[in-house]
KEFI-109266 format. One line per field, with one value per residue: x, y, z of N, C-alpha, C in turn; residue in one letter; residue number from 1. Coordinates in pm, 1 decimal. Example, Ala and Ser with C-alpha at 12.3 -4.5 7.8 and 13.67 -1.06 7.14 Angstrom:
REM KEFI-109266
neast = c(1319.0; 1285.0)
nnorth = c(-569.0; -225.0)
nup = c(780.0; 708.0)
caeast = c(1230.0; 1367.0)
canorth = c(-450.0; -106.0)
caup = c(780.0; 714.0)
ceast = c(1320.0; 1290.0)
cnorth = c(-330.0; 3.0)
cup = c(780.0; 787.0)
res = c(a; s)
n = c(1; 2)
REM end
This chain:
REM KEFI-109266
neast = c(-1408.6; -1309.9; -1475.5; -1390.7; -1129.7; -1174.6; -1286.1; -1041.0; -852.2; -1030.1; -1025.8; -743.1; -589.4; -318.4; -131.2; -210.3; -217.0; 70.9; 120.0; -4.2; 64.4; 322.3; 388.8; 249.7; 345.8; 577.1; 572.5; 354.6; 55.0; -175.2; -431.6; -304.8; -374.4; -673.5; -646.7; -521.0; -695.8; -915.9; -804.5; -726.6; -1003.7; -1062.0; -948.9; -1082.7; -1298.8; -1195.4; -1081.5; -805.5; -524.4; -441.5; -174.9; 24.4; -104.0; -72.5; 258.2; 337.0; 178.9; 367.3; 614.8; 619.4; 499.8; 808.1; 996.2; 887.9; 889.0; 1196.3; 1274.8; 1143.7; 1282.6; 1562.9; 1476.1; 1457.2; 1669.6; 1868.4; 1707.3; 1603.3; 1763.4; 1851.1; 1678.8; 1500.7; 1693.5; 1682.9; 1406.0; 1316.5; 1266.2; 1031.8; 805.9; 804.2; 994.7; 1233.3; 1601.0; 1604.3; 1402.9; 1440.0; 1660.5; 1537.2; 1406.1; 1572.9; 1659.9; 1458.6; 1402.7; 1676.2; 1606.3; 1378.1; 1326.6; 1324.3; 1085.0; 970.4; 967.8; 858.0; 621.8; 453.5; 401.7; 107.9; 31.6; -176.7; -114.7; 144.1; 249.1; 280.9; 441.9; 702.3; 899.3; 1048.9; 1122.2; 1273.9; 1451.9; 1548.4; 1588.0; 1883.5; 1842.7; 2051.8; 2092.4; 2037.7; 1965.4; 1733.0; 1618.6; 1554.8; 1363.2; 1186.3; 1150.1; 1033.5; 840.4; 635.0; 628.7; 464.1; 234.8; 119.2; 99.7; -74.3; -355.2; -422.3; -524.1; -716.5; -909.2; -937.4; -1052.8; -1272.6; -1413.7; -1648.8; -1743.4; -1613.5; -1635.8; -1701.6; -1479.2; -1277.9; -1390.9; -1382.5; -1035.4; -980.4; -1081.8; -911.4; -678.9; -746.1; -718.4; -403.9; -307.9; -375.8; -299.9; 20.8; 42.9; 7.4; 186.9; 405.3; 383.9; 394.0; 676.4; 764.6; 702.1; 886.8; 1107.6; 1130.0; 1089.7; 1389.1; 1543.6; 1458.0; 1547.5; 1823.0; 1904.9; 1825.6; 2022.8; 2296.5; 2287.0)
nnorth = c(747.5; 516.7; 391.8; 619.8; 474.1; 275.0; 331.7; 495.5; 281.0; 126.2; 304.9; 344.3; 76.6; -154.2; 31.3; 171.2; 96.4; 18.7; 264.7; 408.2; 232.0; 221.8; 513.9; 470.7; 349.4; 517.4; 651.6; 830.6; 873.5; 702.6; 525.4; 216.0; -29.0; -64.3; -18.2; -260.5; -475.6; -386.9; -369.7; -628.2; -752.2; -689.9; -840.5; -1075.4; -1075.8; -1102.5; -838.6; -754.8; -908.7; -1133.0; -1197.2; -1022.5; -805.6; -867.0; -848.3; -600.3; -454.8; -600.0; -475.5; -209.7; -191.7; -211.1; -72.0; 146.6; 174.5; 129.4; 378.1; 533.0; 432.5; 521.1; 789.7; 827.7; 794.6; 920.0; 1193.0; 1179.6; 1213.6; 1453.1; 1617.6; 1560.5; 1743.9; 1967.3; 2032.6; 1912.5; 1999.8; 2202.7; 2007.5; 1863.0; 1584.3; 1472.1; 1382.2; 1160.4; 1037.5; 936.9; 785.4; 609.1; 473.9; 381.3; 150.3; 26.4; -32.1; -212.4; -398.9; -515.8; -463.1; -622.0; -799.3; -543.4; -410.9; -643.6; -728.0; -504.8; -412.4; -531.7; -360.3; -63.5; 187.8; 135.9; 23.4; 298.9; 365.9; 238.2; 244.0; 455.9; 522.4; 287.8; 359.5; 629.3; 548.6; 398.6; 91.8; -203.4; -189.1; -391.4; -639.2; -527.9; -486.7; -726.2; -829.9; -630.0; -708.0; -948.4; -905.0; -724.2; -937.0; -1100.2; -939.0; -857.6; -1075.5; -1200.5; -1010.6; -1000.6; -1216.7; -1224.5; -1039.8; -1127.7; -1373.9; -1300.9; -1062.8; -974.1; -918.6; -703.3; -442.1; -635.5; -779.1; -551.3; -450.6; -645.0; -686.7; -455.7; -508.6; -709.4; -552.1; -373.5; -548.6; -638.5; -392.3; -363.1; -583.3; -538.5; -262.6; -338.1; -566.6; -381.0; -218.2; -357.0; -441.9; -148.2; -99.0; -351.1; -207.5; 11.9; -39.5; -234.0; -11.0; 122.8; -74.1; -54.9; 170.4; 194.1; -43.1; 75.9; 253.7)
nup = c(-710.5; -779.5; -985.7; -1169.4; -1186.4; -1329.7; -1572.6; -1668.8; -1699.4; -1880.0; -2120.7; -2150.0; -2076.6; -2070.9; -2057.1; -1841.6; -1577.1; -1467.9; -1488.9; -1292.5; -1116.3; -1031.7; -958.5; -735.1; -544.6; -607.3; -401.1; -400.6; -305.1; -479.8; -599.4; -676.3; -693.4; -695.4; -983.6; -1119.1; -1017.8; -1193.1; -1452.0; -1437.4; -1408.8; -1598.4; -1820.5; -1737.9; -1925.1; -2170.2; -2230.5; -2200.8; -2173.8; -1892.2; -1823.5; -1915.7; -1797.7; -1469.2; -1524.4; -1570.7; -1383.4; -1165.9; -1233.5; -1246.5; -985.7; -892.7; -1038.5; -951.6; -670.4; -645.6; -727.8; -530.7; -346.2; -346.6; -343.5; -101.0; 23.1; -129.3; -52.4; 159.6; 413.0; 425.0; 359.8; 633.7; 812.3; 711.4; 746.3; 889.0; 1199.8; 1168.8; 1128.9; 1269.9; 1293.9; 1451.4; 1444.4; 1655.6; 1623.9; 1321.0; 1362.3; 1513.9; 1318.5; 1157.6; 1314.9; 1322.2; 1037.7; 1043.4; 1195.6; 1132.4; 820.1; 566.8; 625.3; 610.1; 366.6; 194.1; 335.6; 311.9; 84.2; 100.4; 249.4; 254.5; 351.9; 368.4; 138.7; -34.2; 126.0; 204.3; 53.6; 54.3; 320.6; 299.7; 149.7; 310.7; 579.3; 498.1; 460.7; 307.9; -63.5; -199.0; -78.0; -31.1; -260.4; -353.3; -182.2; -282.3; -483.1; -455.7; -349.5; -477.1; -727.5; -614.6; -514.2; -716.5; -857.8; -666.6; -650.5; -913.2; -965.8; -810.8; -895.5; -1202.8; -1085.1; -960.0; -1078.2; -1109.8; -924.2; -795.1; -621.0; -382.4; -347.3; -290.3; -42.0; 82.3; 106.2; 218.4; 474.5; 538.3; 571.3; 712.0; 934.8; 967.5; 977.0; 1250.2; 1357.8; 1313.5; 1463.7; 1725.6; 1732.9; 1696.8; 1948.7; 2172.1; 2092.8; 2156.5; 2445.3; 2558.9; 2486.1; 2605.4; 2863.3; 2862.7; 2871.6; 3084.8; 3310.7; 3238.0; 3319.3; 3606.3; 3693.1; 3611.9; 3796.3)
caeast = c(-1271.1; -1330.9; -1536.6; -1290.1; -1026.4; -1214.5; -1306.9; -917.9; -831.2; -1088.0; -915.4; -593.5; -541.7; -213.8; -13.9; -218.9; -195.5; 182.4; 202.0; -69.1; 106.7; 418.0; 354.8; 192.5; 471.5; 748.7; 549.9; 244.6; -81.2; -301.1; -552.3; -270.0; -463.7; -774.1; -629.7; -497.2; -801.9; -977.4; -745.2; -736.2; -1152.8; -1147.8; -878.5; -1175.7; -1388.5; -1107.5; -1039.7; -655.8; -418.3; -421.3; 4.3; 60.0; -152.1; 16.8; 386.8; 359.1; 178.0; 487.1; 719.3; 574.7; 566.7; 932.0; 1035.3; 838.2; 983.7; 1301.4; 1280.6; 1116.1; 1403.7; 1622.1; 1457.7; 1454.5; 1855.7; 1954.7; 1730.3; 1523.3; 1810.4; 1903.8; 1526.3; 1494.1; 1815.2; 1655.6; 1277.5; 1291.7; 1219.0; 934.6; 784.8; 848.2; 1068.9; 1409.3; 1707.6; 1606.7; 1290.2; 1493.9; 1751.3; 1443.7; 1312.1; 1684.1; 1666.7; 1330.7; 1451.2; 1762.8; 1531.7; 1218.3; 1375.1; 1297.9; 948.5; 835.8; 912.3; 780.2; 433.9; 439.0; 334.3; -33.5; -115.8; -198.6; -8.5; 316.4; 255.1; 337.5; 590.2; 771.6; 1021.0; 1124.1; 1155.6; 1347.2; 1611.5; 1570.8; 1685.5; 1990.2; 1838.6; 2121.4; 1993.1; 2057.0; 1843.1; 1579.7; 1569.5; 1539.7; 1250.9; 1130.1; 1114.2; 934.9; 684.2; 580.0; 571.7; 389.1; 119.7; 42.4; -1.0; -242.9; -415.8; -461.6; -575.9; -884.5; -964.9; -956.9; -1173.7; -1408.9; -1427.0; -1750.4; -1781.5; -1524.6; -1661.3; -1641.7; -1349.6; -1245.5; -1419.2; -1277.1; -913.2; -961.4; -1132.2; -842.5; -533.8; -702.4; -693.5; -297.6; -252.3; -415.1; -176.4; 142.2; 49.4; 3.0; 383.2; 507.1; 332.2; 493.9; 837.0; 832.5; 721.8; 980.7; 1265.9; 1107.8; 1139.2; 1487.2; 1589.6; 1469.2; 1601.4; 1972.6; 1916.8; 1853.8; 2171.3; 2410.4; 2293.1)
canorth = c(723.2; 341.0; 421.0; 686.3; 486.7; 153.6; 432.8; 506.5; 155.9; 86.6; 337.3; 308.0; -64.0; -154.7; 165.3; 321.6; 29.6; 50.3; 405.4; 438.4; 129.0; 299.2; 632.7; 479.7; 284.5; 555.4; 749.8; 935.7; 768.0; 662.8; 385.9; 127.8; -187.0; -74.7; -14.1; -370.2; -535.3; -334.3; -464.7; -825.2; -774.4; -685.5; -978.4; -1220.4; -1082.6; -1083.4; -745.3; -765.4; -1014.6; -1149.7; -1215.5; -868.8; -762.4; -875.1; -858.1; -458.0; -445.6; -601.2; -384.7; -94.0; -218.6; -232.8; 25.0; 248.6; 148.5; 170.4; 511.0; 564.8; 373.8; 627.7; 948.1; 872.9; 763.3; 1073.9; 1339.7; 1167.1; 1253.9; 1623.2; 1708.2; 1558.4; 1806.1; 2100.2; 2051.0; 1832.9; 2094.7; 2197.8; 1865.4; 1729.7; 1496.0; 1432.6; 1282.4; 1058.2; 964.2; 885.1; 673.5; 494.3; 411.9; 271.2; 47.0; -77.5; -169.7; -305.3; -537.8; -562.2; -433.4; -716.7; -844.2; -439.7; -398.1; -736.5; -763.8; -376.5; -395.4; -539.4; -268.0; 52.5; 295.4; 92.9; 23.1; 402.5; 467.3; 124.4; 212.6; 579.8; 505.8; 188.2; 429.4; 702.1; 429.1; 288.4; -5.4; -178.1; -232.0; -541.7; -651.7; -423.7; -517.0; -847.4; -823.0; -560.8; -750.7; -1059.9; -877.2; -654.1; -991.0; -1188.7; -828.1; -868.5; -1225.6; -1214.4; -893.6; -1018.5; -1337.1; -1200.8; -968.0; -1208.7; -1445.2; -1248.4; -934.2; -907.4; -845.2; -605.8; -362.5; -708.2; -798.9; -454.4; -427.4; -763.0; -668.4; -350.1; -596.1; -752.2; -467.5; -300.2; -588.3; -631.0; -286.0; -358.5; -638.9; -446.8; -210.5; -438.7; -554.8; -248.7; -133.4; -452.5; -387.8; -25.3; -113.5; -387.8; -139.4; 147.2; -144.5; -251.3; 107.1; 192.5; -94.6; -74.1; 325.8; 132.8; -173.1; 148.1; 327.2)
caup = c(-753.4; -814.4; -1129.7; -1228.3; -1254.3; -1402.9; -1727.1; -1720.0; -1796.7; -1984.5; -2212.3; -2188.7; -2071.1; -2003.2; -1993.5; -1673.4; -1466.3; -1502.6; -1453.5; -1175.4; -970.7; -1045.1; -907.2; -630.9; -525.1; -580.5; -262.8; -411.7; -267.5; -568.0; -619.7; -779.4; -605.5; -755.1; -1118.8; -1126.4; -982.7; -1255.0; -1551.0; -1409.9; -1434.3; -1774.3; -1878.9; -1738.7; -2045.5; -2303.2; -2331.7; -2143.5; -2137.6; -1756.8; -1835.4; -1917.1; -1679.6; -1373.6; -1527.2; -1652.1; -1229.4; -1089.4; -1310.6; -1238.7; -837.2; -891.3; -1062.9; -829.8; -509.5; -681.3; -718.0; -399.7; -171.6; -410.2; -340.5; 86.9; 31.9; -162.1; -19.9; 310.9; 591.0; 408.8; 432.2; 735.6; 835.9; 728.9; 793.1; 1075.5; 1314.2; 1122.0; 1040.9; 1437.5; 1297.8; 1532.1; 1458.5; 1697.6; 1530.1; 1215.6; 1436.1; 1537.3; 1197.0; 1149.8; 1403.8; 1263.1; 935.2; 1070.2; 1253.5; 1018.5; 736.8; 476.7; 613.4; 581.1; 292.4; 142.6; 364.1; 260.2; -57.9; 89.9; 296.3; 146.0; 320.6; 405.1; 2.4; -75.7; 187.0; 247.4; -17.0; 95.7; 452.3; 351.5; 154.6; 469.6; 676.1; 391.4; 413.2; 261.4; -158.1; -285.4; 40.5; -53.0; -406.6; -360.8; -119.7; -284.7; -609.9; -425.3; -268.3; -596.5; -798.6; -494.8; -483.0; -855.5; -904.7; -591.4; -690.2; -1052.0; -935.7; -743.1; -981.7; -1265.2; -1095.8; -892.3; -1111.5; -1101.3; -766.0; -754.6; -450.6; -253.6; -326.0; -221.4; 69.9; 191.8; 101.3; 307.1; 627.8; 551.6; 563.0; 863.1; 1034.3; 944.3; 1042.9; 1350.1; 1416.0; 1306.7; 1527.5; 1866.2; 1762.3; 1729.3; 2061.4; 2246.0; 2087.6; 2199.0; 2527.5; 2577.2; 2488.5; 2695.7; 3000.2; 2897.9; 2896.4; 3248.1; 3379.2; 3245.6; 3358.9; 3704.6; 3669.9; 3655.2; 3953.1)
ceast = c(-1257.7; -1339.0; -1444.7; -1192.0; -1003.3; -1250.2; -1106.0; -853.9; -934.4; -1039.6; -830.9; -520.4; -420.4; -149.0; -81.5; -214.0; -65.0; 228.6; 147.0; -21.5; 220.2; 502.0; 326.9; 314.2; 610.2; 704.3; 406.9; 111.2; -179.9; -313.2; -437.1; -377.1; -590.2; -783.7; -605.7; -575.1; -906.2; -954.9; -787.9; -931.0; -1146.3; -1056.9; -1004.4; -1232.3; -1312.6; -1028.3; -878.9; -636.5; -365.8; -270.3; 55.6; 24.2; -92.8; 154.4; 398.8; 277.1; 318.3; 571.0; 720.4; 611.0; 676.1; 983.8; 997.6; 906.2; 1130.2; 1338.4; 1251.2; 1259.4; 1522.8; 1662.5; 1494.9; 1600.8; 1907.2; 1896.6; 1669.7; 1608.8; 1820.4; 1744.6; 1492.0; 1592.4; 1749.4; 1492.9; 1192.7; 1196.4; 1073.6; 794.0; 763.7; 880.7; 1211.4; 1500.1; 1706.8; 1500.4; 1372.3; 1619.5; 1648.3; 1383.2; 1443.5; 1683.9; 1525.9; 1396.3; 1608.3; 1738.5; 1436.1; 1222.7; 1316.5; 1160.0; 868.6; 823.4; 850.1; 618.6; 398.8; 358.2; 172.0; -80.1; -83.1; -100.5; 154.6; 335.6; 335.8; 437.4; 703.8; 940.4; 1086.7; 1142.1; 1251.2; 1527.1; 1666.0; 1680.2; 1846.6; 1938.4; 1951.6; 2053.3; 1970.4; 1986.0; 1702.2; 1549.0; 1507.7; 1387.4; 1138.8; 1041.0; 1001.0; 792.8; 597.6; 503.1; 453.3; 243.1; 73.6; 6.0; -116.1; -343.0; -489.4; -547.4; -732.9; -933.5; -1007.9; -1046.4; -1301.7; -1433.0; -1553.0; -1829.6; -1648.8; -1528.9; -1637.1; -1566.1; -1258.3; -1275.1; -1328.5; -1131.6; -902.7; -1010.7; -992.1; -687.2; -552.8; -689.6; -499.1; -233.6; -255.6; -288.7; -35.4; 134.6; 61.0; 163.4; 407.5; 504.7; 400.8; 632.2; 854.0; 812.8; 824.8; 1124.7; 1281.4; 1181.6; 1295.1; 1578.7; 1621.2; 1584.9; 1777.2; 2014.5; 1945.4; 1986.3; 2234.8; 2413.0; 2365.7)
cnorth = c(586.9; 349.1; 507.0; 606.8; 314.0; 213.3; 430.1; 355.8; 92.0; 142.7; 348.3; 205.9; -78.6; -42.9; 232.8; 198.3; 20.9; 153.0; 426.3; 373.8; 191.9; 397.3; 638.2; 462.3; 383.1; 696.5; 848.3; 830.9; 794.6; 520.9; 224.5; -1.9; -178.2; -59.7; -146.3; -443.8; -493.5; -386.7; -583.3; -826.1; -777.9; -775.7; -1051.1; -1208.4; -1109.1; -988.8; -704.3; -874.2; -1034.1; -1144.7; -1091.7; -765.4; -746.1; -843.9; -682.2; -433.3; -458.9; -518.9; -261.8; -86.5; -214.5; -168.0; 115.2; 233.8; 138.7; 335.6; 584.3; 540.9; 470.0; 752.1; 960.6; 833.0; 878.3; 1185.2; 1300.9; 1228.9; 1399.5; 1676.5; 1708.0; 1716.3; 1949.0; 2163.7; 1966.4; 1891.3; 2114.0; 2081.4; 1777.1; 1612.8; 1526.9; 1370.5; 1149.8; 942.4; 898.9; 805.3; 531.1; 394.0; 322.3; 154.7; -48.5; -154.9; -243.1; -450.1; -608.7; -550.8; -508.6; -754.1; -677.6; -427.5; -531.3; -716.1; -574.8; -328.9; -445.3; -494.8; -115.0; 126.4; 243.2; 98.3; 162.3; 436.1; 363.9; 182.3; 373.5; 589.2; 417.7; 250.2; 555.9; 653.0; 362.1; 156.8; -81.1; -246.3; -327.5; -616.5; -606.2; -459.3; -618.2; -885.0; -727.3; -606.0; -872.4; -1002.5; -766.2; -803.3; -1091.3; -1069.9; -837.6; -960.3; -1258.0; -1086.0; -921.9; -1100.6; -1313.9; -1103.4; -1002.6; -1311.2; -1362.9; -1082.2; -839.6; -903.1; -795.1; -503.7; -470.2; -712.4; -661.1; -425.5; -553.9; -723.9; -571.8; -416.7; -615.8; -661.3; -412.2; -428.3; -639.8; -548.3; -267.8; -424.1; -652.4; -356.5; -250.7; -469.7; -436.8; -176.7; -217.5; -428.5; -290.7; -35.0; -199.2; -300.1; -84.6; 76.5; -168.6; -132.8; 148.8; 60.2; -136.9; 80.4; 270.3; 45.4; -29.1; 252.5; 260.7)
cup = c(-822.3; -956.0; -1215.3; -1269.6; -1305.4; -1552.4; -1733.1; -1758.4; -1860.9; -2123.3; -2262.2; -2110.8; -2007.2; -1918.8; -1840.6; -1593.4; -1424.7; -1445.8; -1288.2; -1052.3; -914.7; -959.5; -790.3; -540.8; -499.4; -470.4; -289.7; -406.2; -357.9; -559.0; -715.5; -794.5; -710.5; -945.2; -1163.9; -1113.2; -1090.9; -1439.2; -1544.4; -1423.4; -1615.8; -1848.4; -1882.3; -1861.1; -2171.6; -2360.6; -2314.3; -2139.4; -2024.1; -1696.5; -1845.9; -1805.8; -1570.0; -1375.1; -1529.9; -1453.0; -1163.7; -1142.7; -1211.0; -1046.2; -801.8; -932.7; -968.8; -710.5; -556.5; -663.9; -591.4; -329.0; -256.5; -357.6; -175.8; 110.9; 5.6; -68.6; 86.7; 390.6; 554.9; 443.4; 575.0; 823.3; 826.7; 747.3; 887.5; 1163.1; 1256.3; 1154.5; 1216.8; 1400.2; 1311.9; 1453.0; 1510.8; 1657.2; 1396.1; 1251.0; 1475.8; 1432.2; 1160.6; 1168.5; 1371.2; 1149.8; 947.9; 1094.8; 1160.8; 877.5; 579.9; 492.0; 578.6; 468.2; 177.1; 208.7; 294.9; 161.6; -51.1; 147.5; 232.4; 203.6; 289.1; 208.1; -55.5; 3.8; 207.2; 221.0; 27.3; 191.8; 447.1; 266.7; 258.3; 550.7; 606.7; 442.2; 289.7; 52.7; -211.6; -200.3; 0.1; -182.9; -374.8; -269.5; -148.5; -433.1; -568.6; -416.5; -419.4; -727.0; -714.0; -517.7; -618.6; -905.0; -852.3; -627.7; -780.8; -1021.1; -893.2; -832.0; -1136.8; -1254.9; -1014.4; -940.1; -1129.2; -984.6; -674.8; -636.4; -377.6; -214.0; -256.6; -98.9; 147.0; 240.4; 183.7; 470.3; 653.2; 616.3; 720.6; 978.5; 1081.4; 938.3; 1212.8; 1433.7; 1435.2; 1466.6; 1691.9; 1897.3; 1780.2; 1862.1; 2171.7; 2243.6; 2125.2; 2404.0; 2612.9; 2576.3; 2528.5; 2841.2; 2982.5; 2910.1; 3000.7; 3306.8; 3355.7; 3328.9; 3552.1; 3736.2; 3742.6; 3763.2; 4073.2)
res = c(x; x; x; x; x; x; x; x; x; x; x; x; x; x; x; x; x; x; x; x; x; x; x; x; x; x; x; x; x; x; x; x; x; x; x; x; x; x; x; x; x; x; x; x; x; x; x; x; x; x; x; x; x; x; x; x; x; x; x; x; x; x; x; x; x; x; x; x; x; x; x; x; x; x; x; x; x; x; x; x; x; x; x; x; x; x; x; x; x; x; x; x; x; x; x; x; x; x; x; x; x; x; x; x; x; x; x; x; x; x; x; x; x; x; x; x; x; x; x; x; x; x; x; x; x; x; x; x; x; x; x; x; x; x; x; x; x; x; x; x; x; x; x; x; x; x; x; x; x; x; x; x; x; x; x; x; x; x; x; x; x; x; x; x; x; x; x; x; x; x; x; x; x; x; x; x; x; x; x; x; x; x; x; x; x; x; x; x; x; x; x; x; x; x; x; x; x; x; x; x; x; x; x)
n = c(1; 2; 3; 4; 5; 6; 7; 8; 9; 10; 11; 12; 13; 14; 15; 16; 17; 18; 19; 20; 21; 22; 23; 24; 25; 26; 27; 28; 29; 30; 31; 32; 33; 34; 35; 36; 37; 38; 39; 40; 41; 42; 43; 44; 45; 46; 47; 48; 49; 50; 51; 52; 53; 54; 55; 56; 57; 58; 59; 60; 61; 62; 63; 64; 65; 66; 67; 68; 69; 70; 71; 72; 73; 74; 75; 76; 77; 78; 79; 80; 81; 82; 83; 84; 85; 86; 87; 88; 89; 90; 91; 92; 93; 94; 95; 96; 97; 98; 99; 100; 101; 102; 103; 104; 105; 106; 107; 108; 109; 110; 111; 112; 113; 114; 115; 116; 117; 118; 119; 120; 121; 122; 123; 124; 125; 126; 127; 128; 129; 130; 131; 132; 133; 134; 135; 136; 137; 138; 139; 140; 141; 142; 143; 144; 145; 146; 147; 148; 149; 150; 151; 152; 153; 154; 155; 156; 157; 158; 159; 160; 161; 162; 163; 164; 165; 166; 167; 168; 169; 170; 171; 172; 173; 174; 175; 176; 177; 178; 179; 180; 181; 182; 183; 184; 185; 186; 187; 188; 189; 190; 191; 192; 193; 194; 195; 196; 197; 198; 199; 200; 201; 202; 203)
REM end
């Protein structure tokens, strides 16, 4: 896939990093990370413009999750509604995801954008939830231009050791999934505890 889609911008340069980040971004899991890192390599030689590069990335990061936090506002709760059951997703599961981005709302979807999956789903969970938008833009715009300046950056200077750099960045995500996950496993156990014991109080 790597190689696949270091030939697609080799051919068509700007426009697929753009579309591919894009796409990724507005919920469909493709390689953006590695199209960008792939551009920003071939800037180092001359053959892209490192400025374009990153700006037509963040765009694209931004437009995409636009559309994403869109599609889970207009149609996330009606699907939910009618393929819930299906799907084993509750009501109460989608009350829960509320209550996340009520709380986390802004850091998910900013740190979002550097791990892969939260990357494709950040933005349709964060219109699921109404996240409210002008919130979500604004964090949504940081963290898209923050993911393409650093993206570019390592791929611009260390492009020719592009599998490293990939492999690192992936050391790196699972271990920032790892430690998402620890919070999240603390916060659910804290709320499980203050649960029982208000269930206790009113006895």
């Amino acid at each position: 896939m790597e190689q696949f889609i270091t030939n697609l911008v080799s051919s068509y340069g700007y426009a697929i990093v753009f579309v591919i980040v894009g796409i990724e971004s507005l919920g469909i899991p493709l390689p953006g990370e590695t199209a960008l890192l792939a551009a920003a390599a071939f800037a180092a030689v001359g053959d892209l413009n490192i400025y374009l590069v990153v700006a037509l990335a963040a765009a694209g990061a931004i437009l995409g999750d636009n559309a994403g936090y869109w599609i889970g506002r207009k149609g996330g709760l009606p699907f939910v509604h009618r393929y819930g059951r299906v799907l084993h997703i509750s009501t109460r599961k989608i009350n829960r995801v509320h209550r996340f981005f009520d709380r986390y709302g802004p850091k998910t979807v900013f740190f979002g954008r550097f791990i892969a999956l939260l990357r494709t789903w950040a933005a349709v969970l964060a219109g699921t939830a109404r996240m409210p938008y002008g919130q979500f833009m604004l964090y949504n715009a940081a963290g898209g231009v923050a993911w393409s300046v650093l993206i570019g950056a390592l791929g611009y200077l260390f492009g020719e050791h592009l599998s490293a750099v990939k492999h690192y960045l992936r050391g790196i995500t699972i271990a920032v999934v790892v430690i998402l996950l620890a919070v999240g496993g603390v916060y659910l156990w804290r709320h499980h505890h203050r649960r029982r014991a208000v269930k206790h109080g009113a006895r």
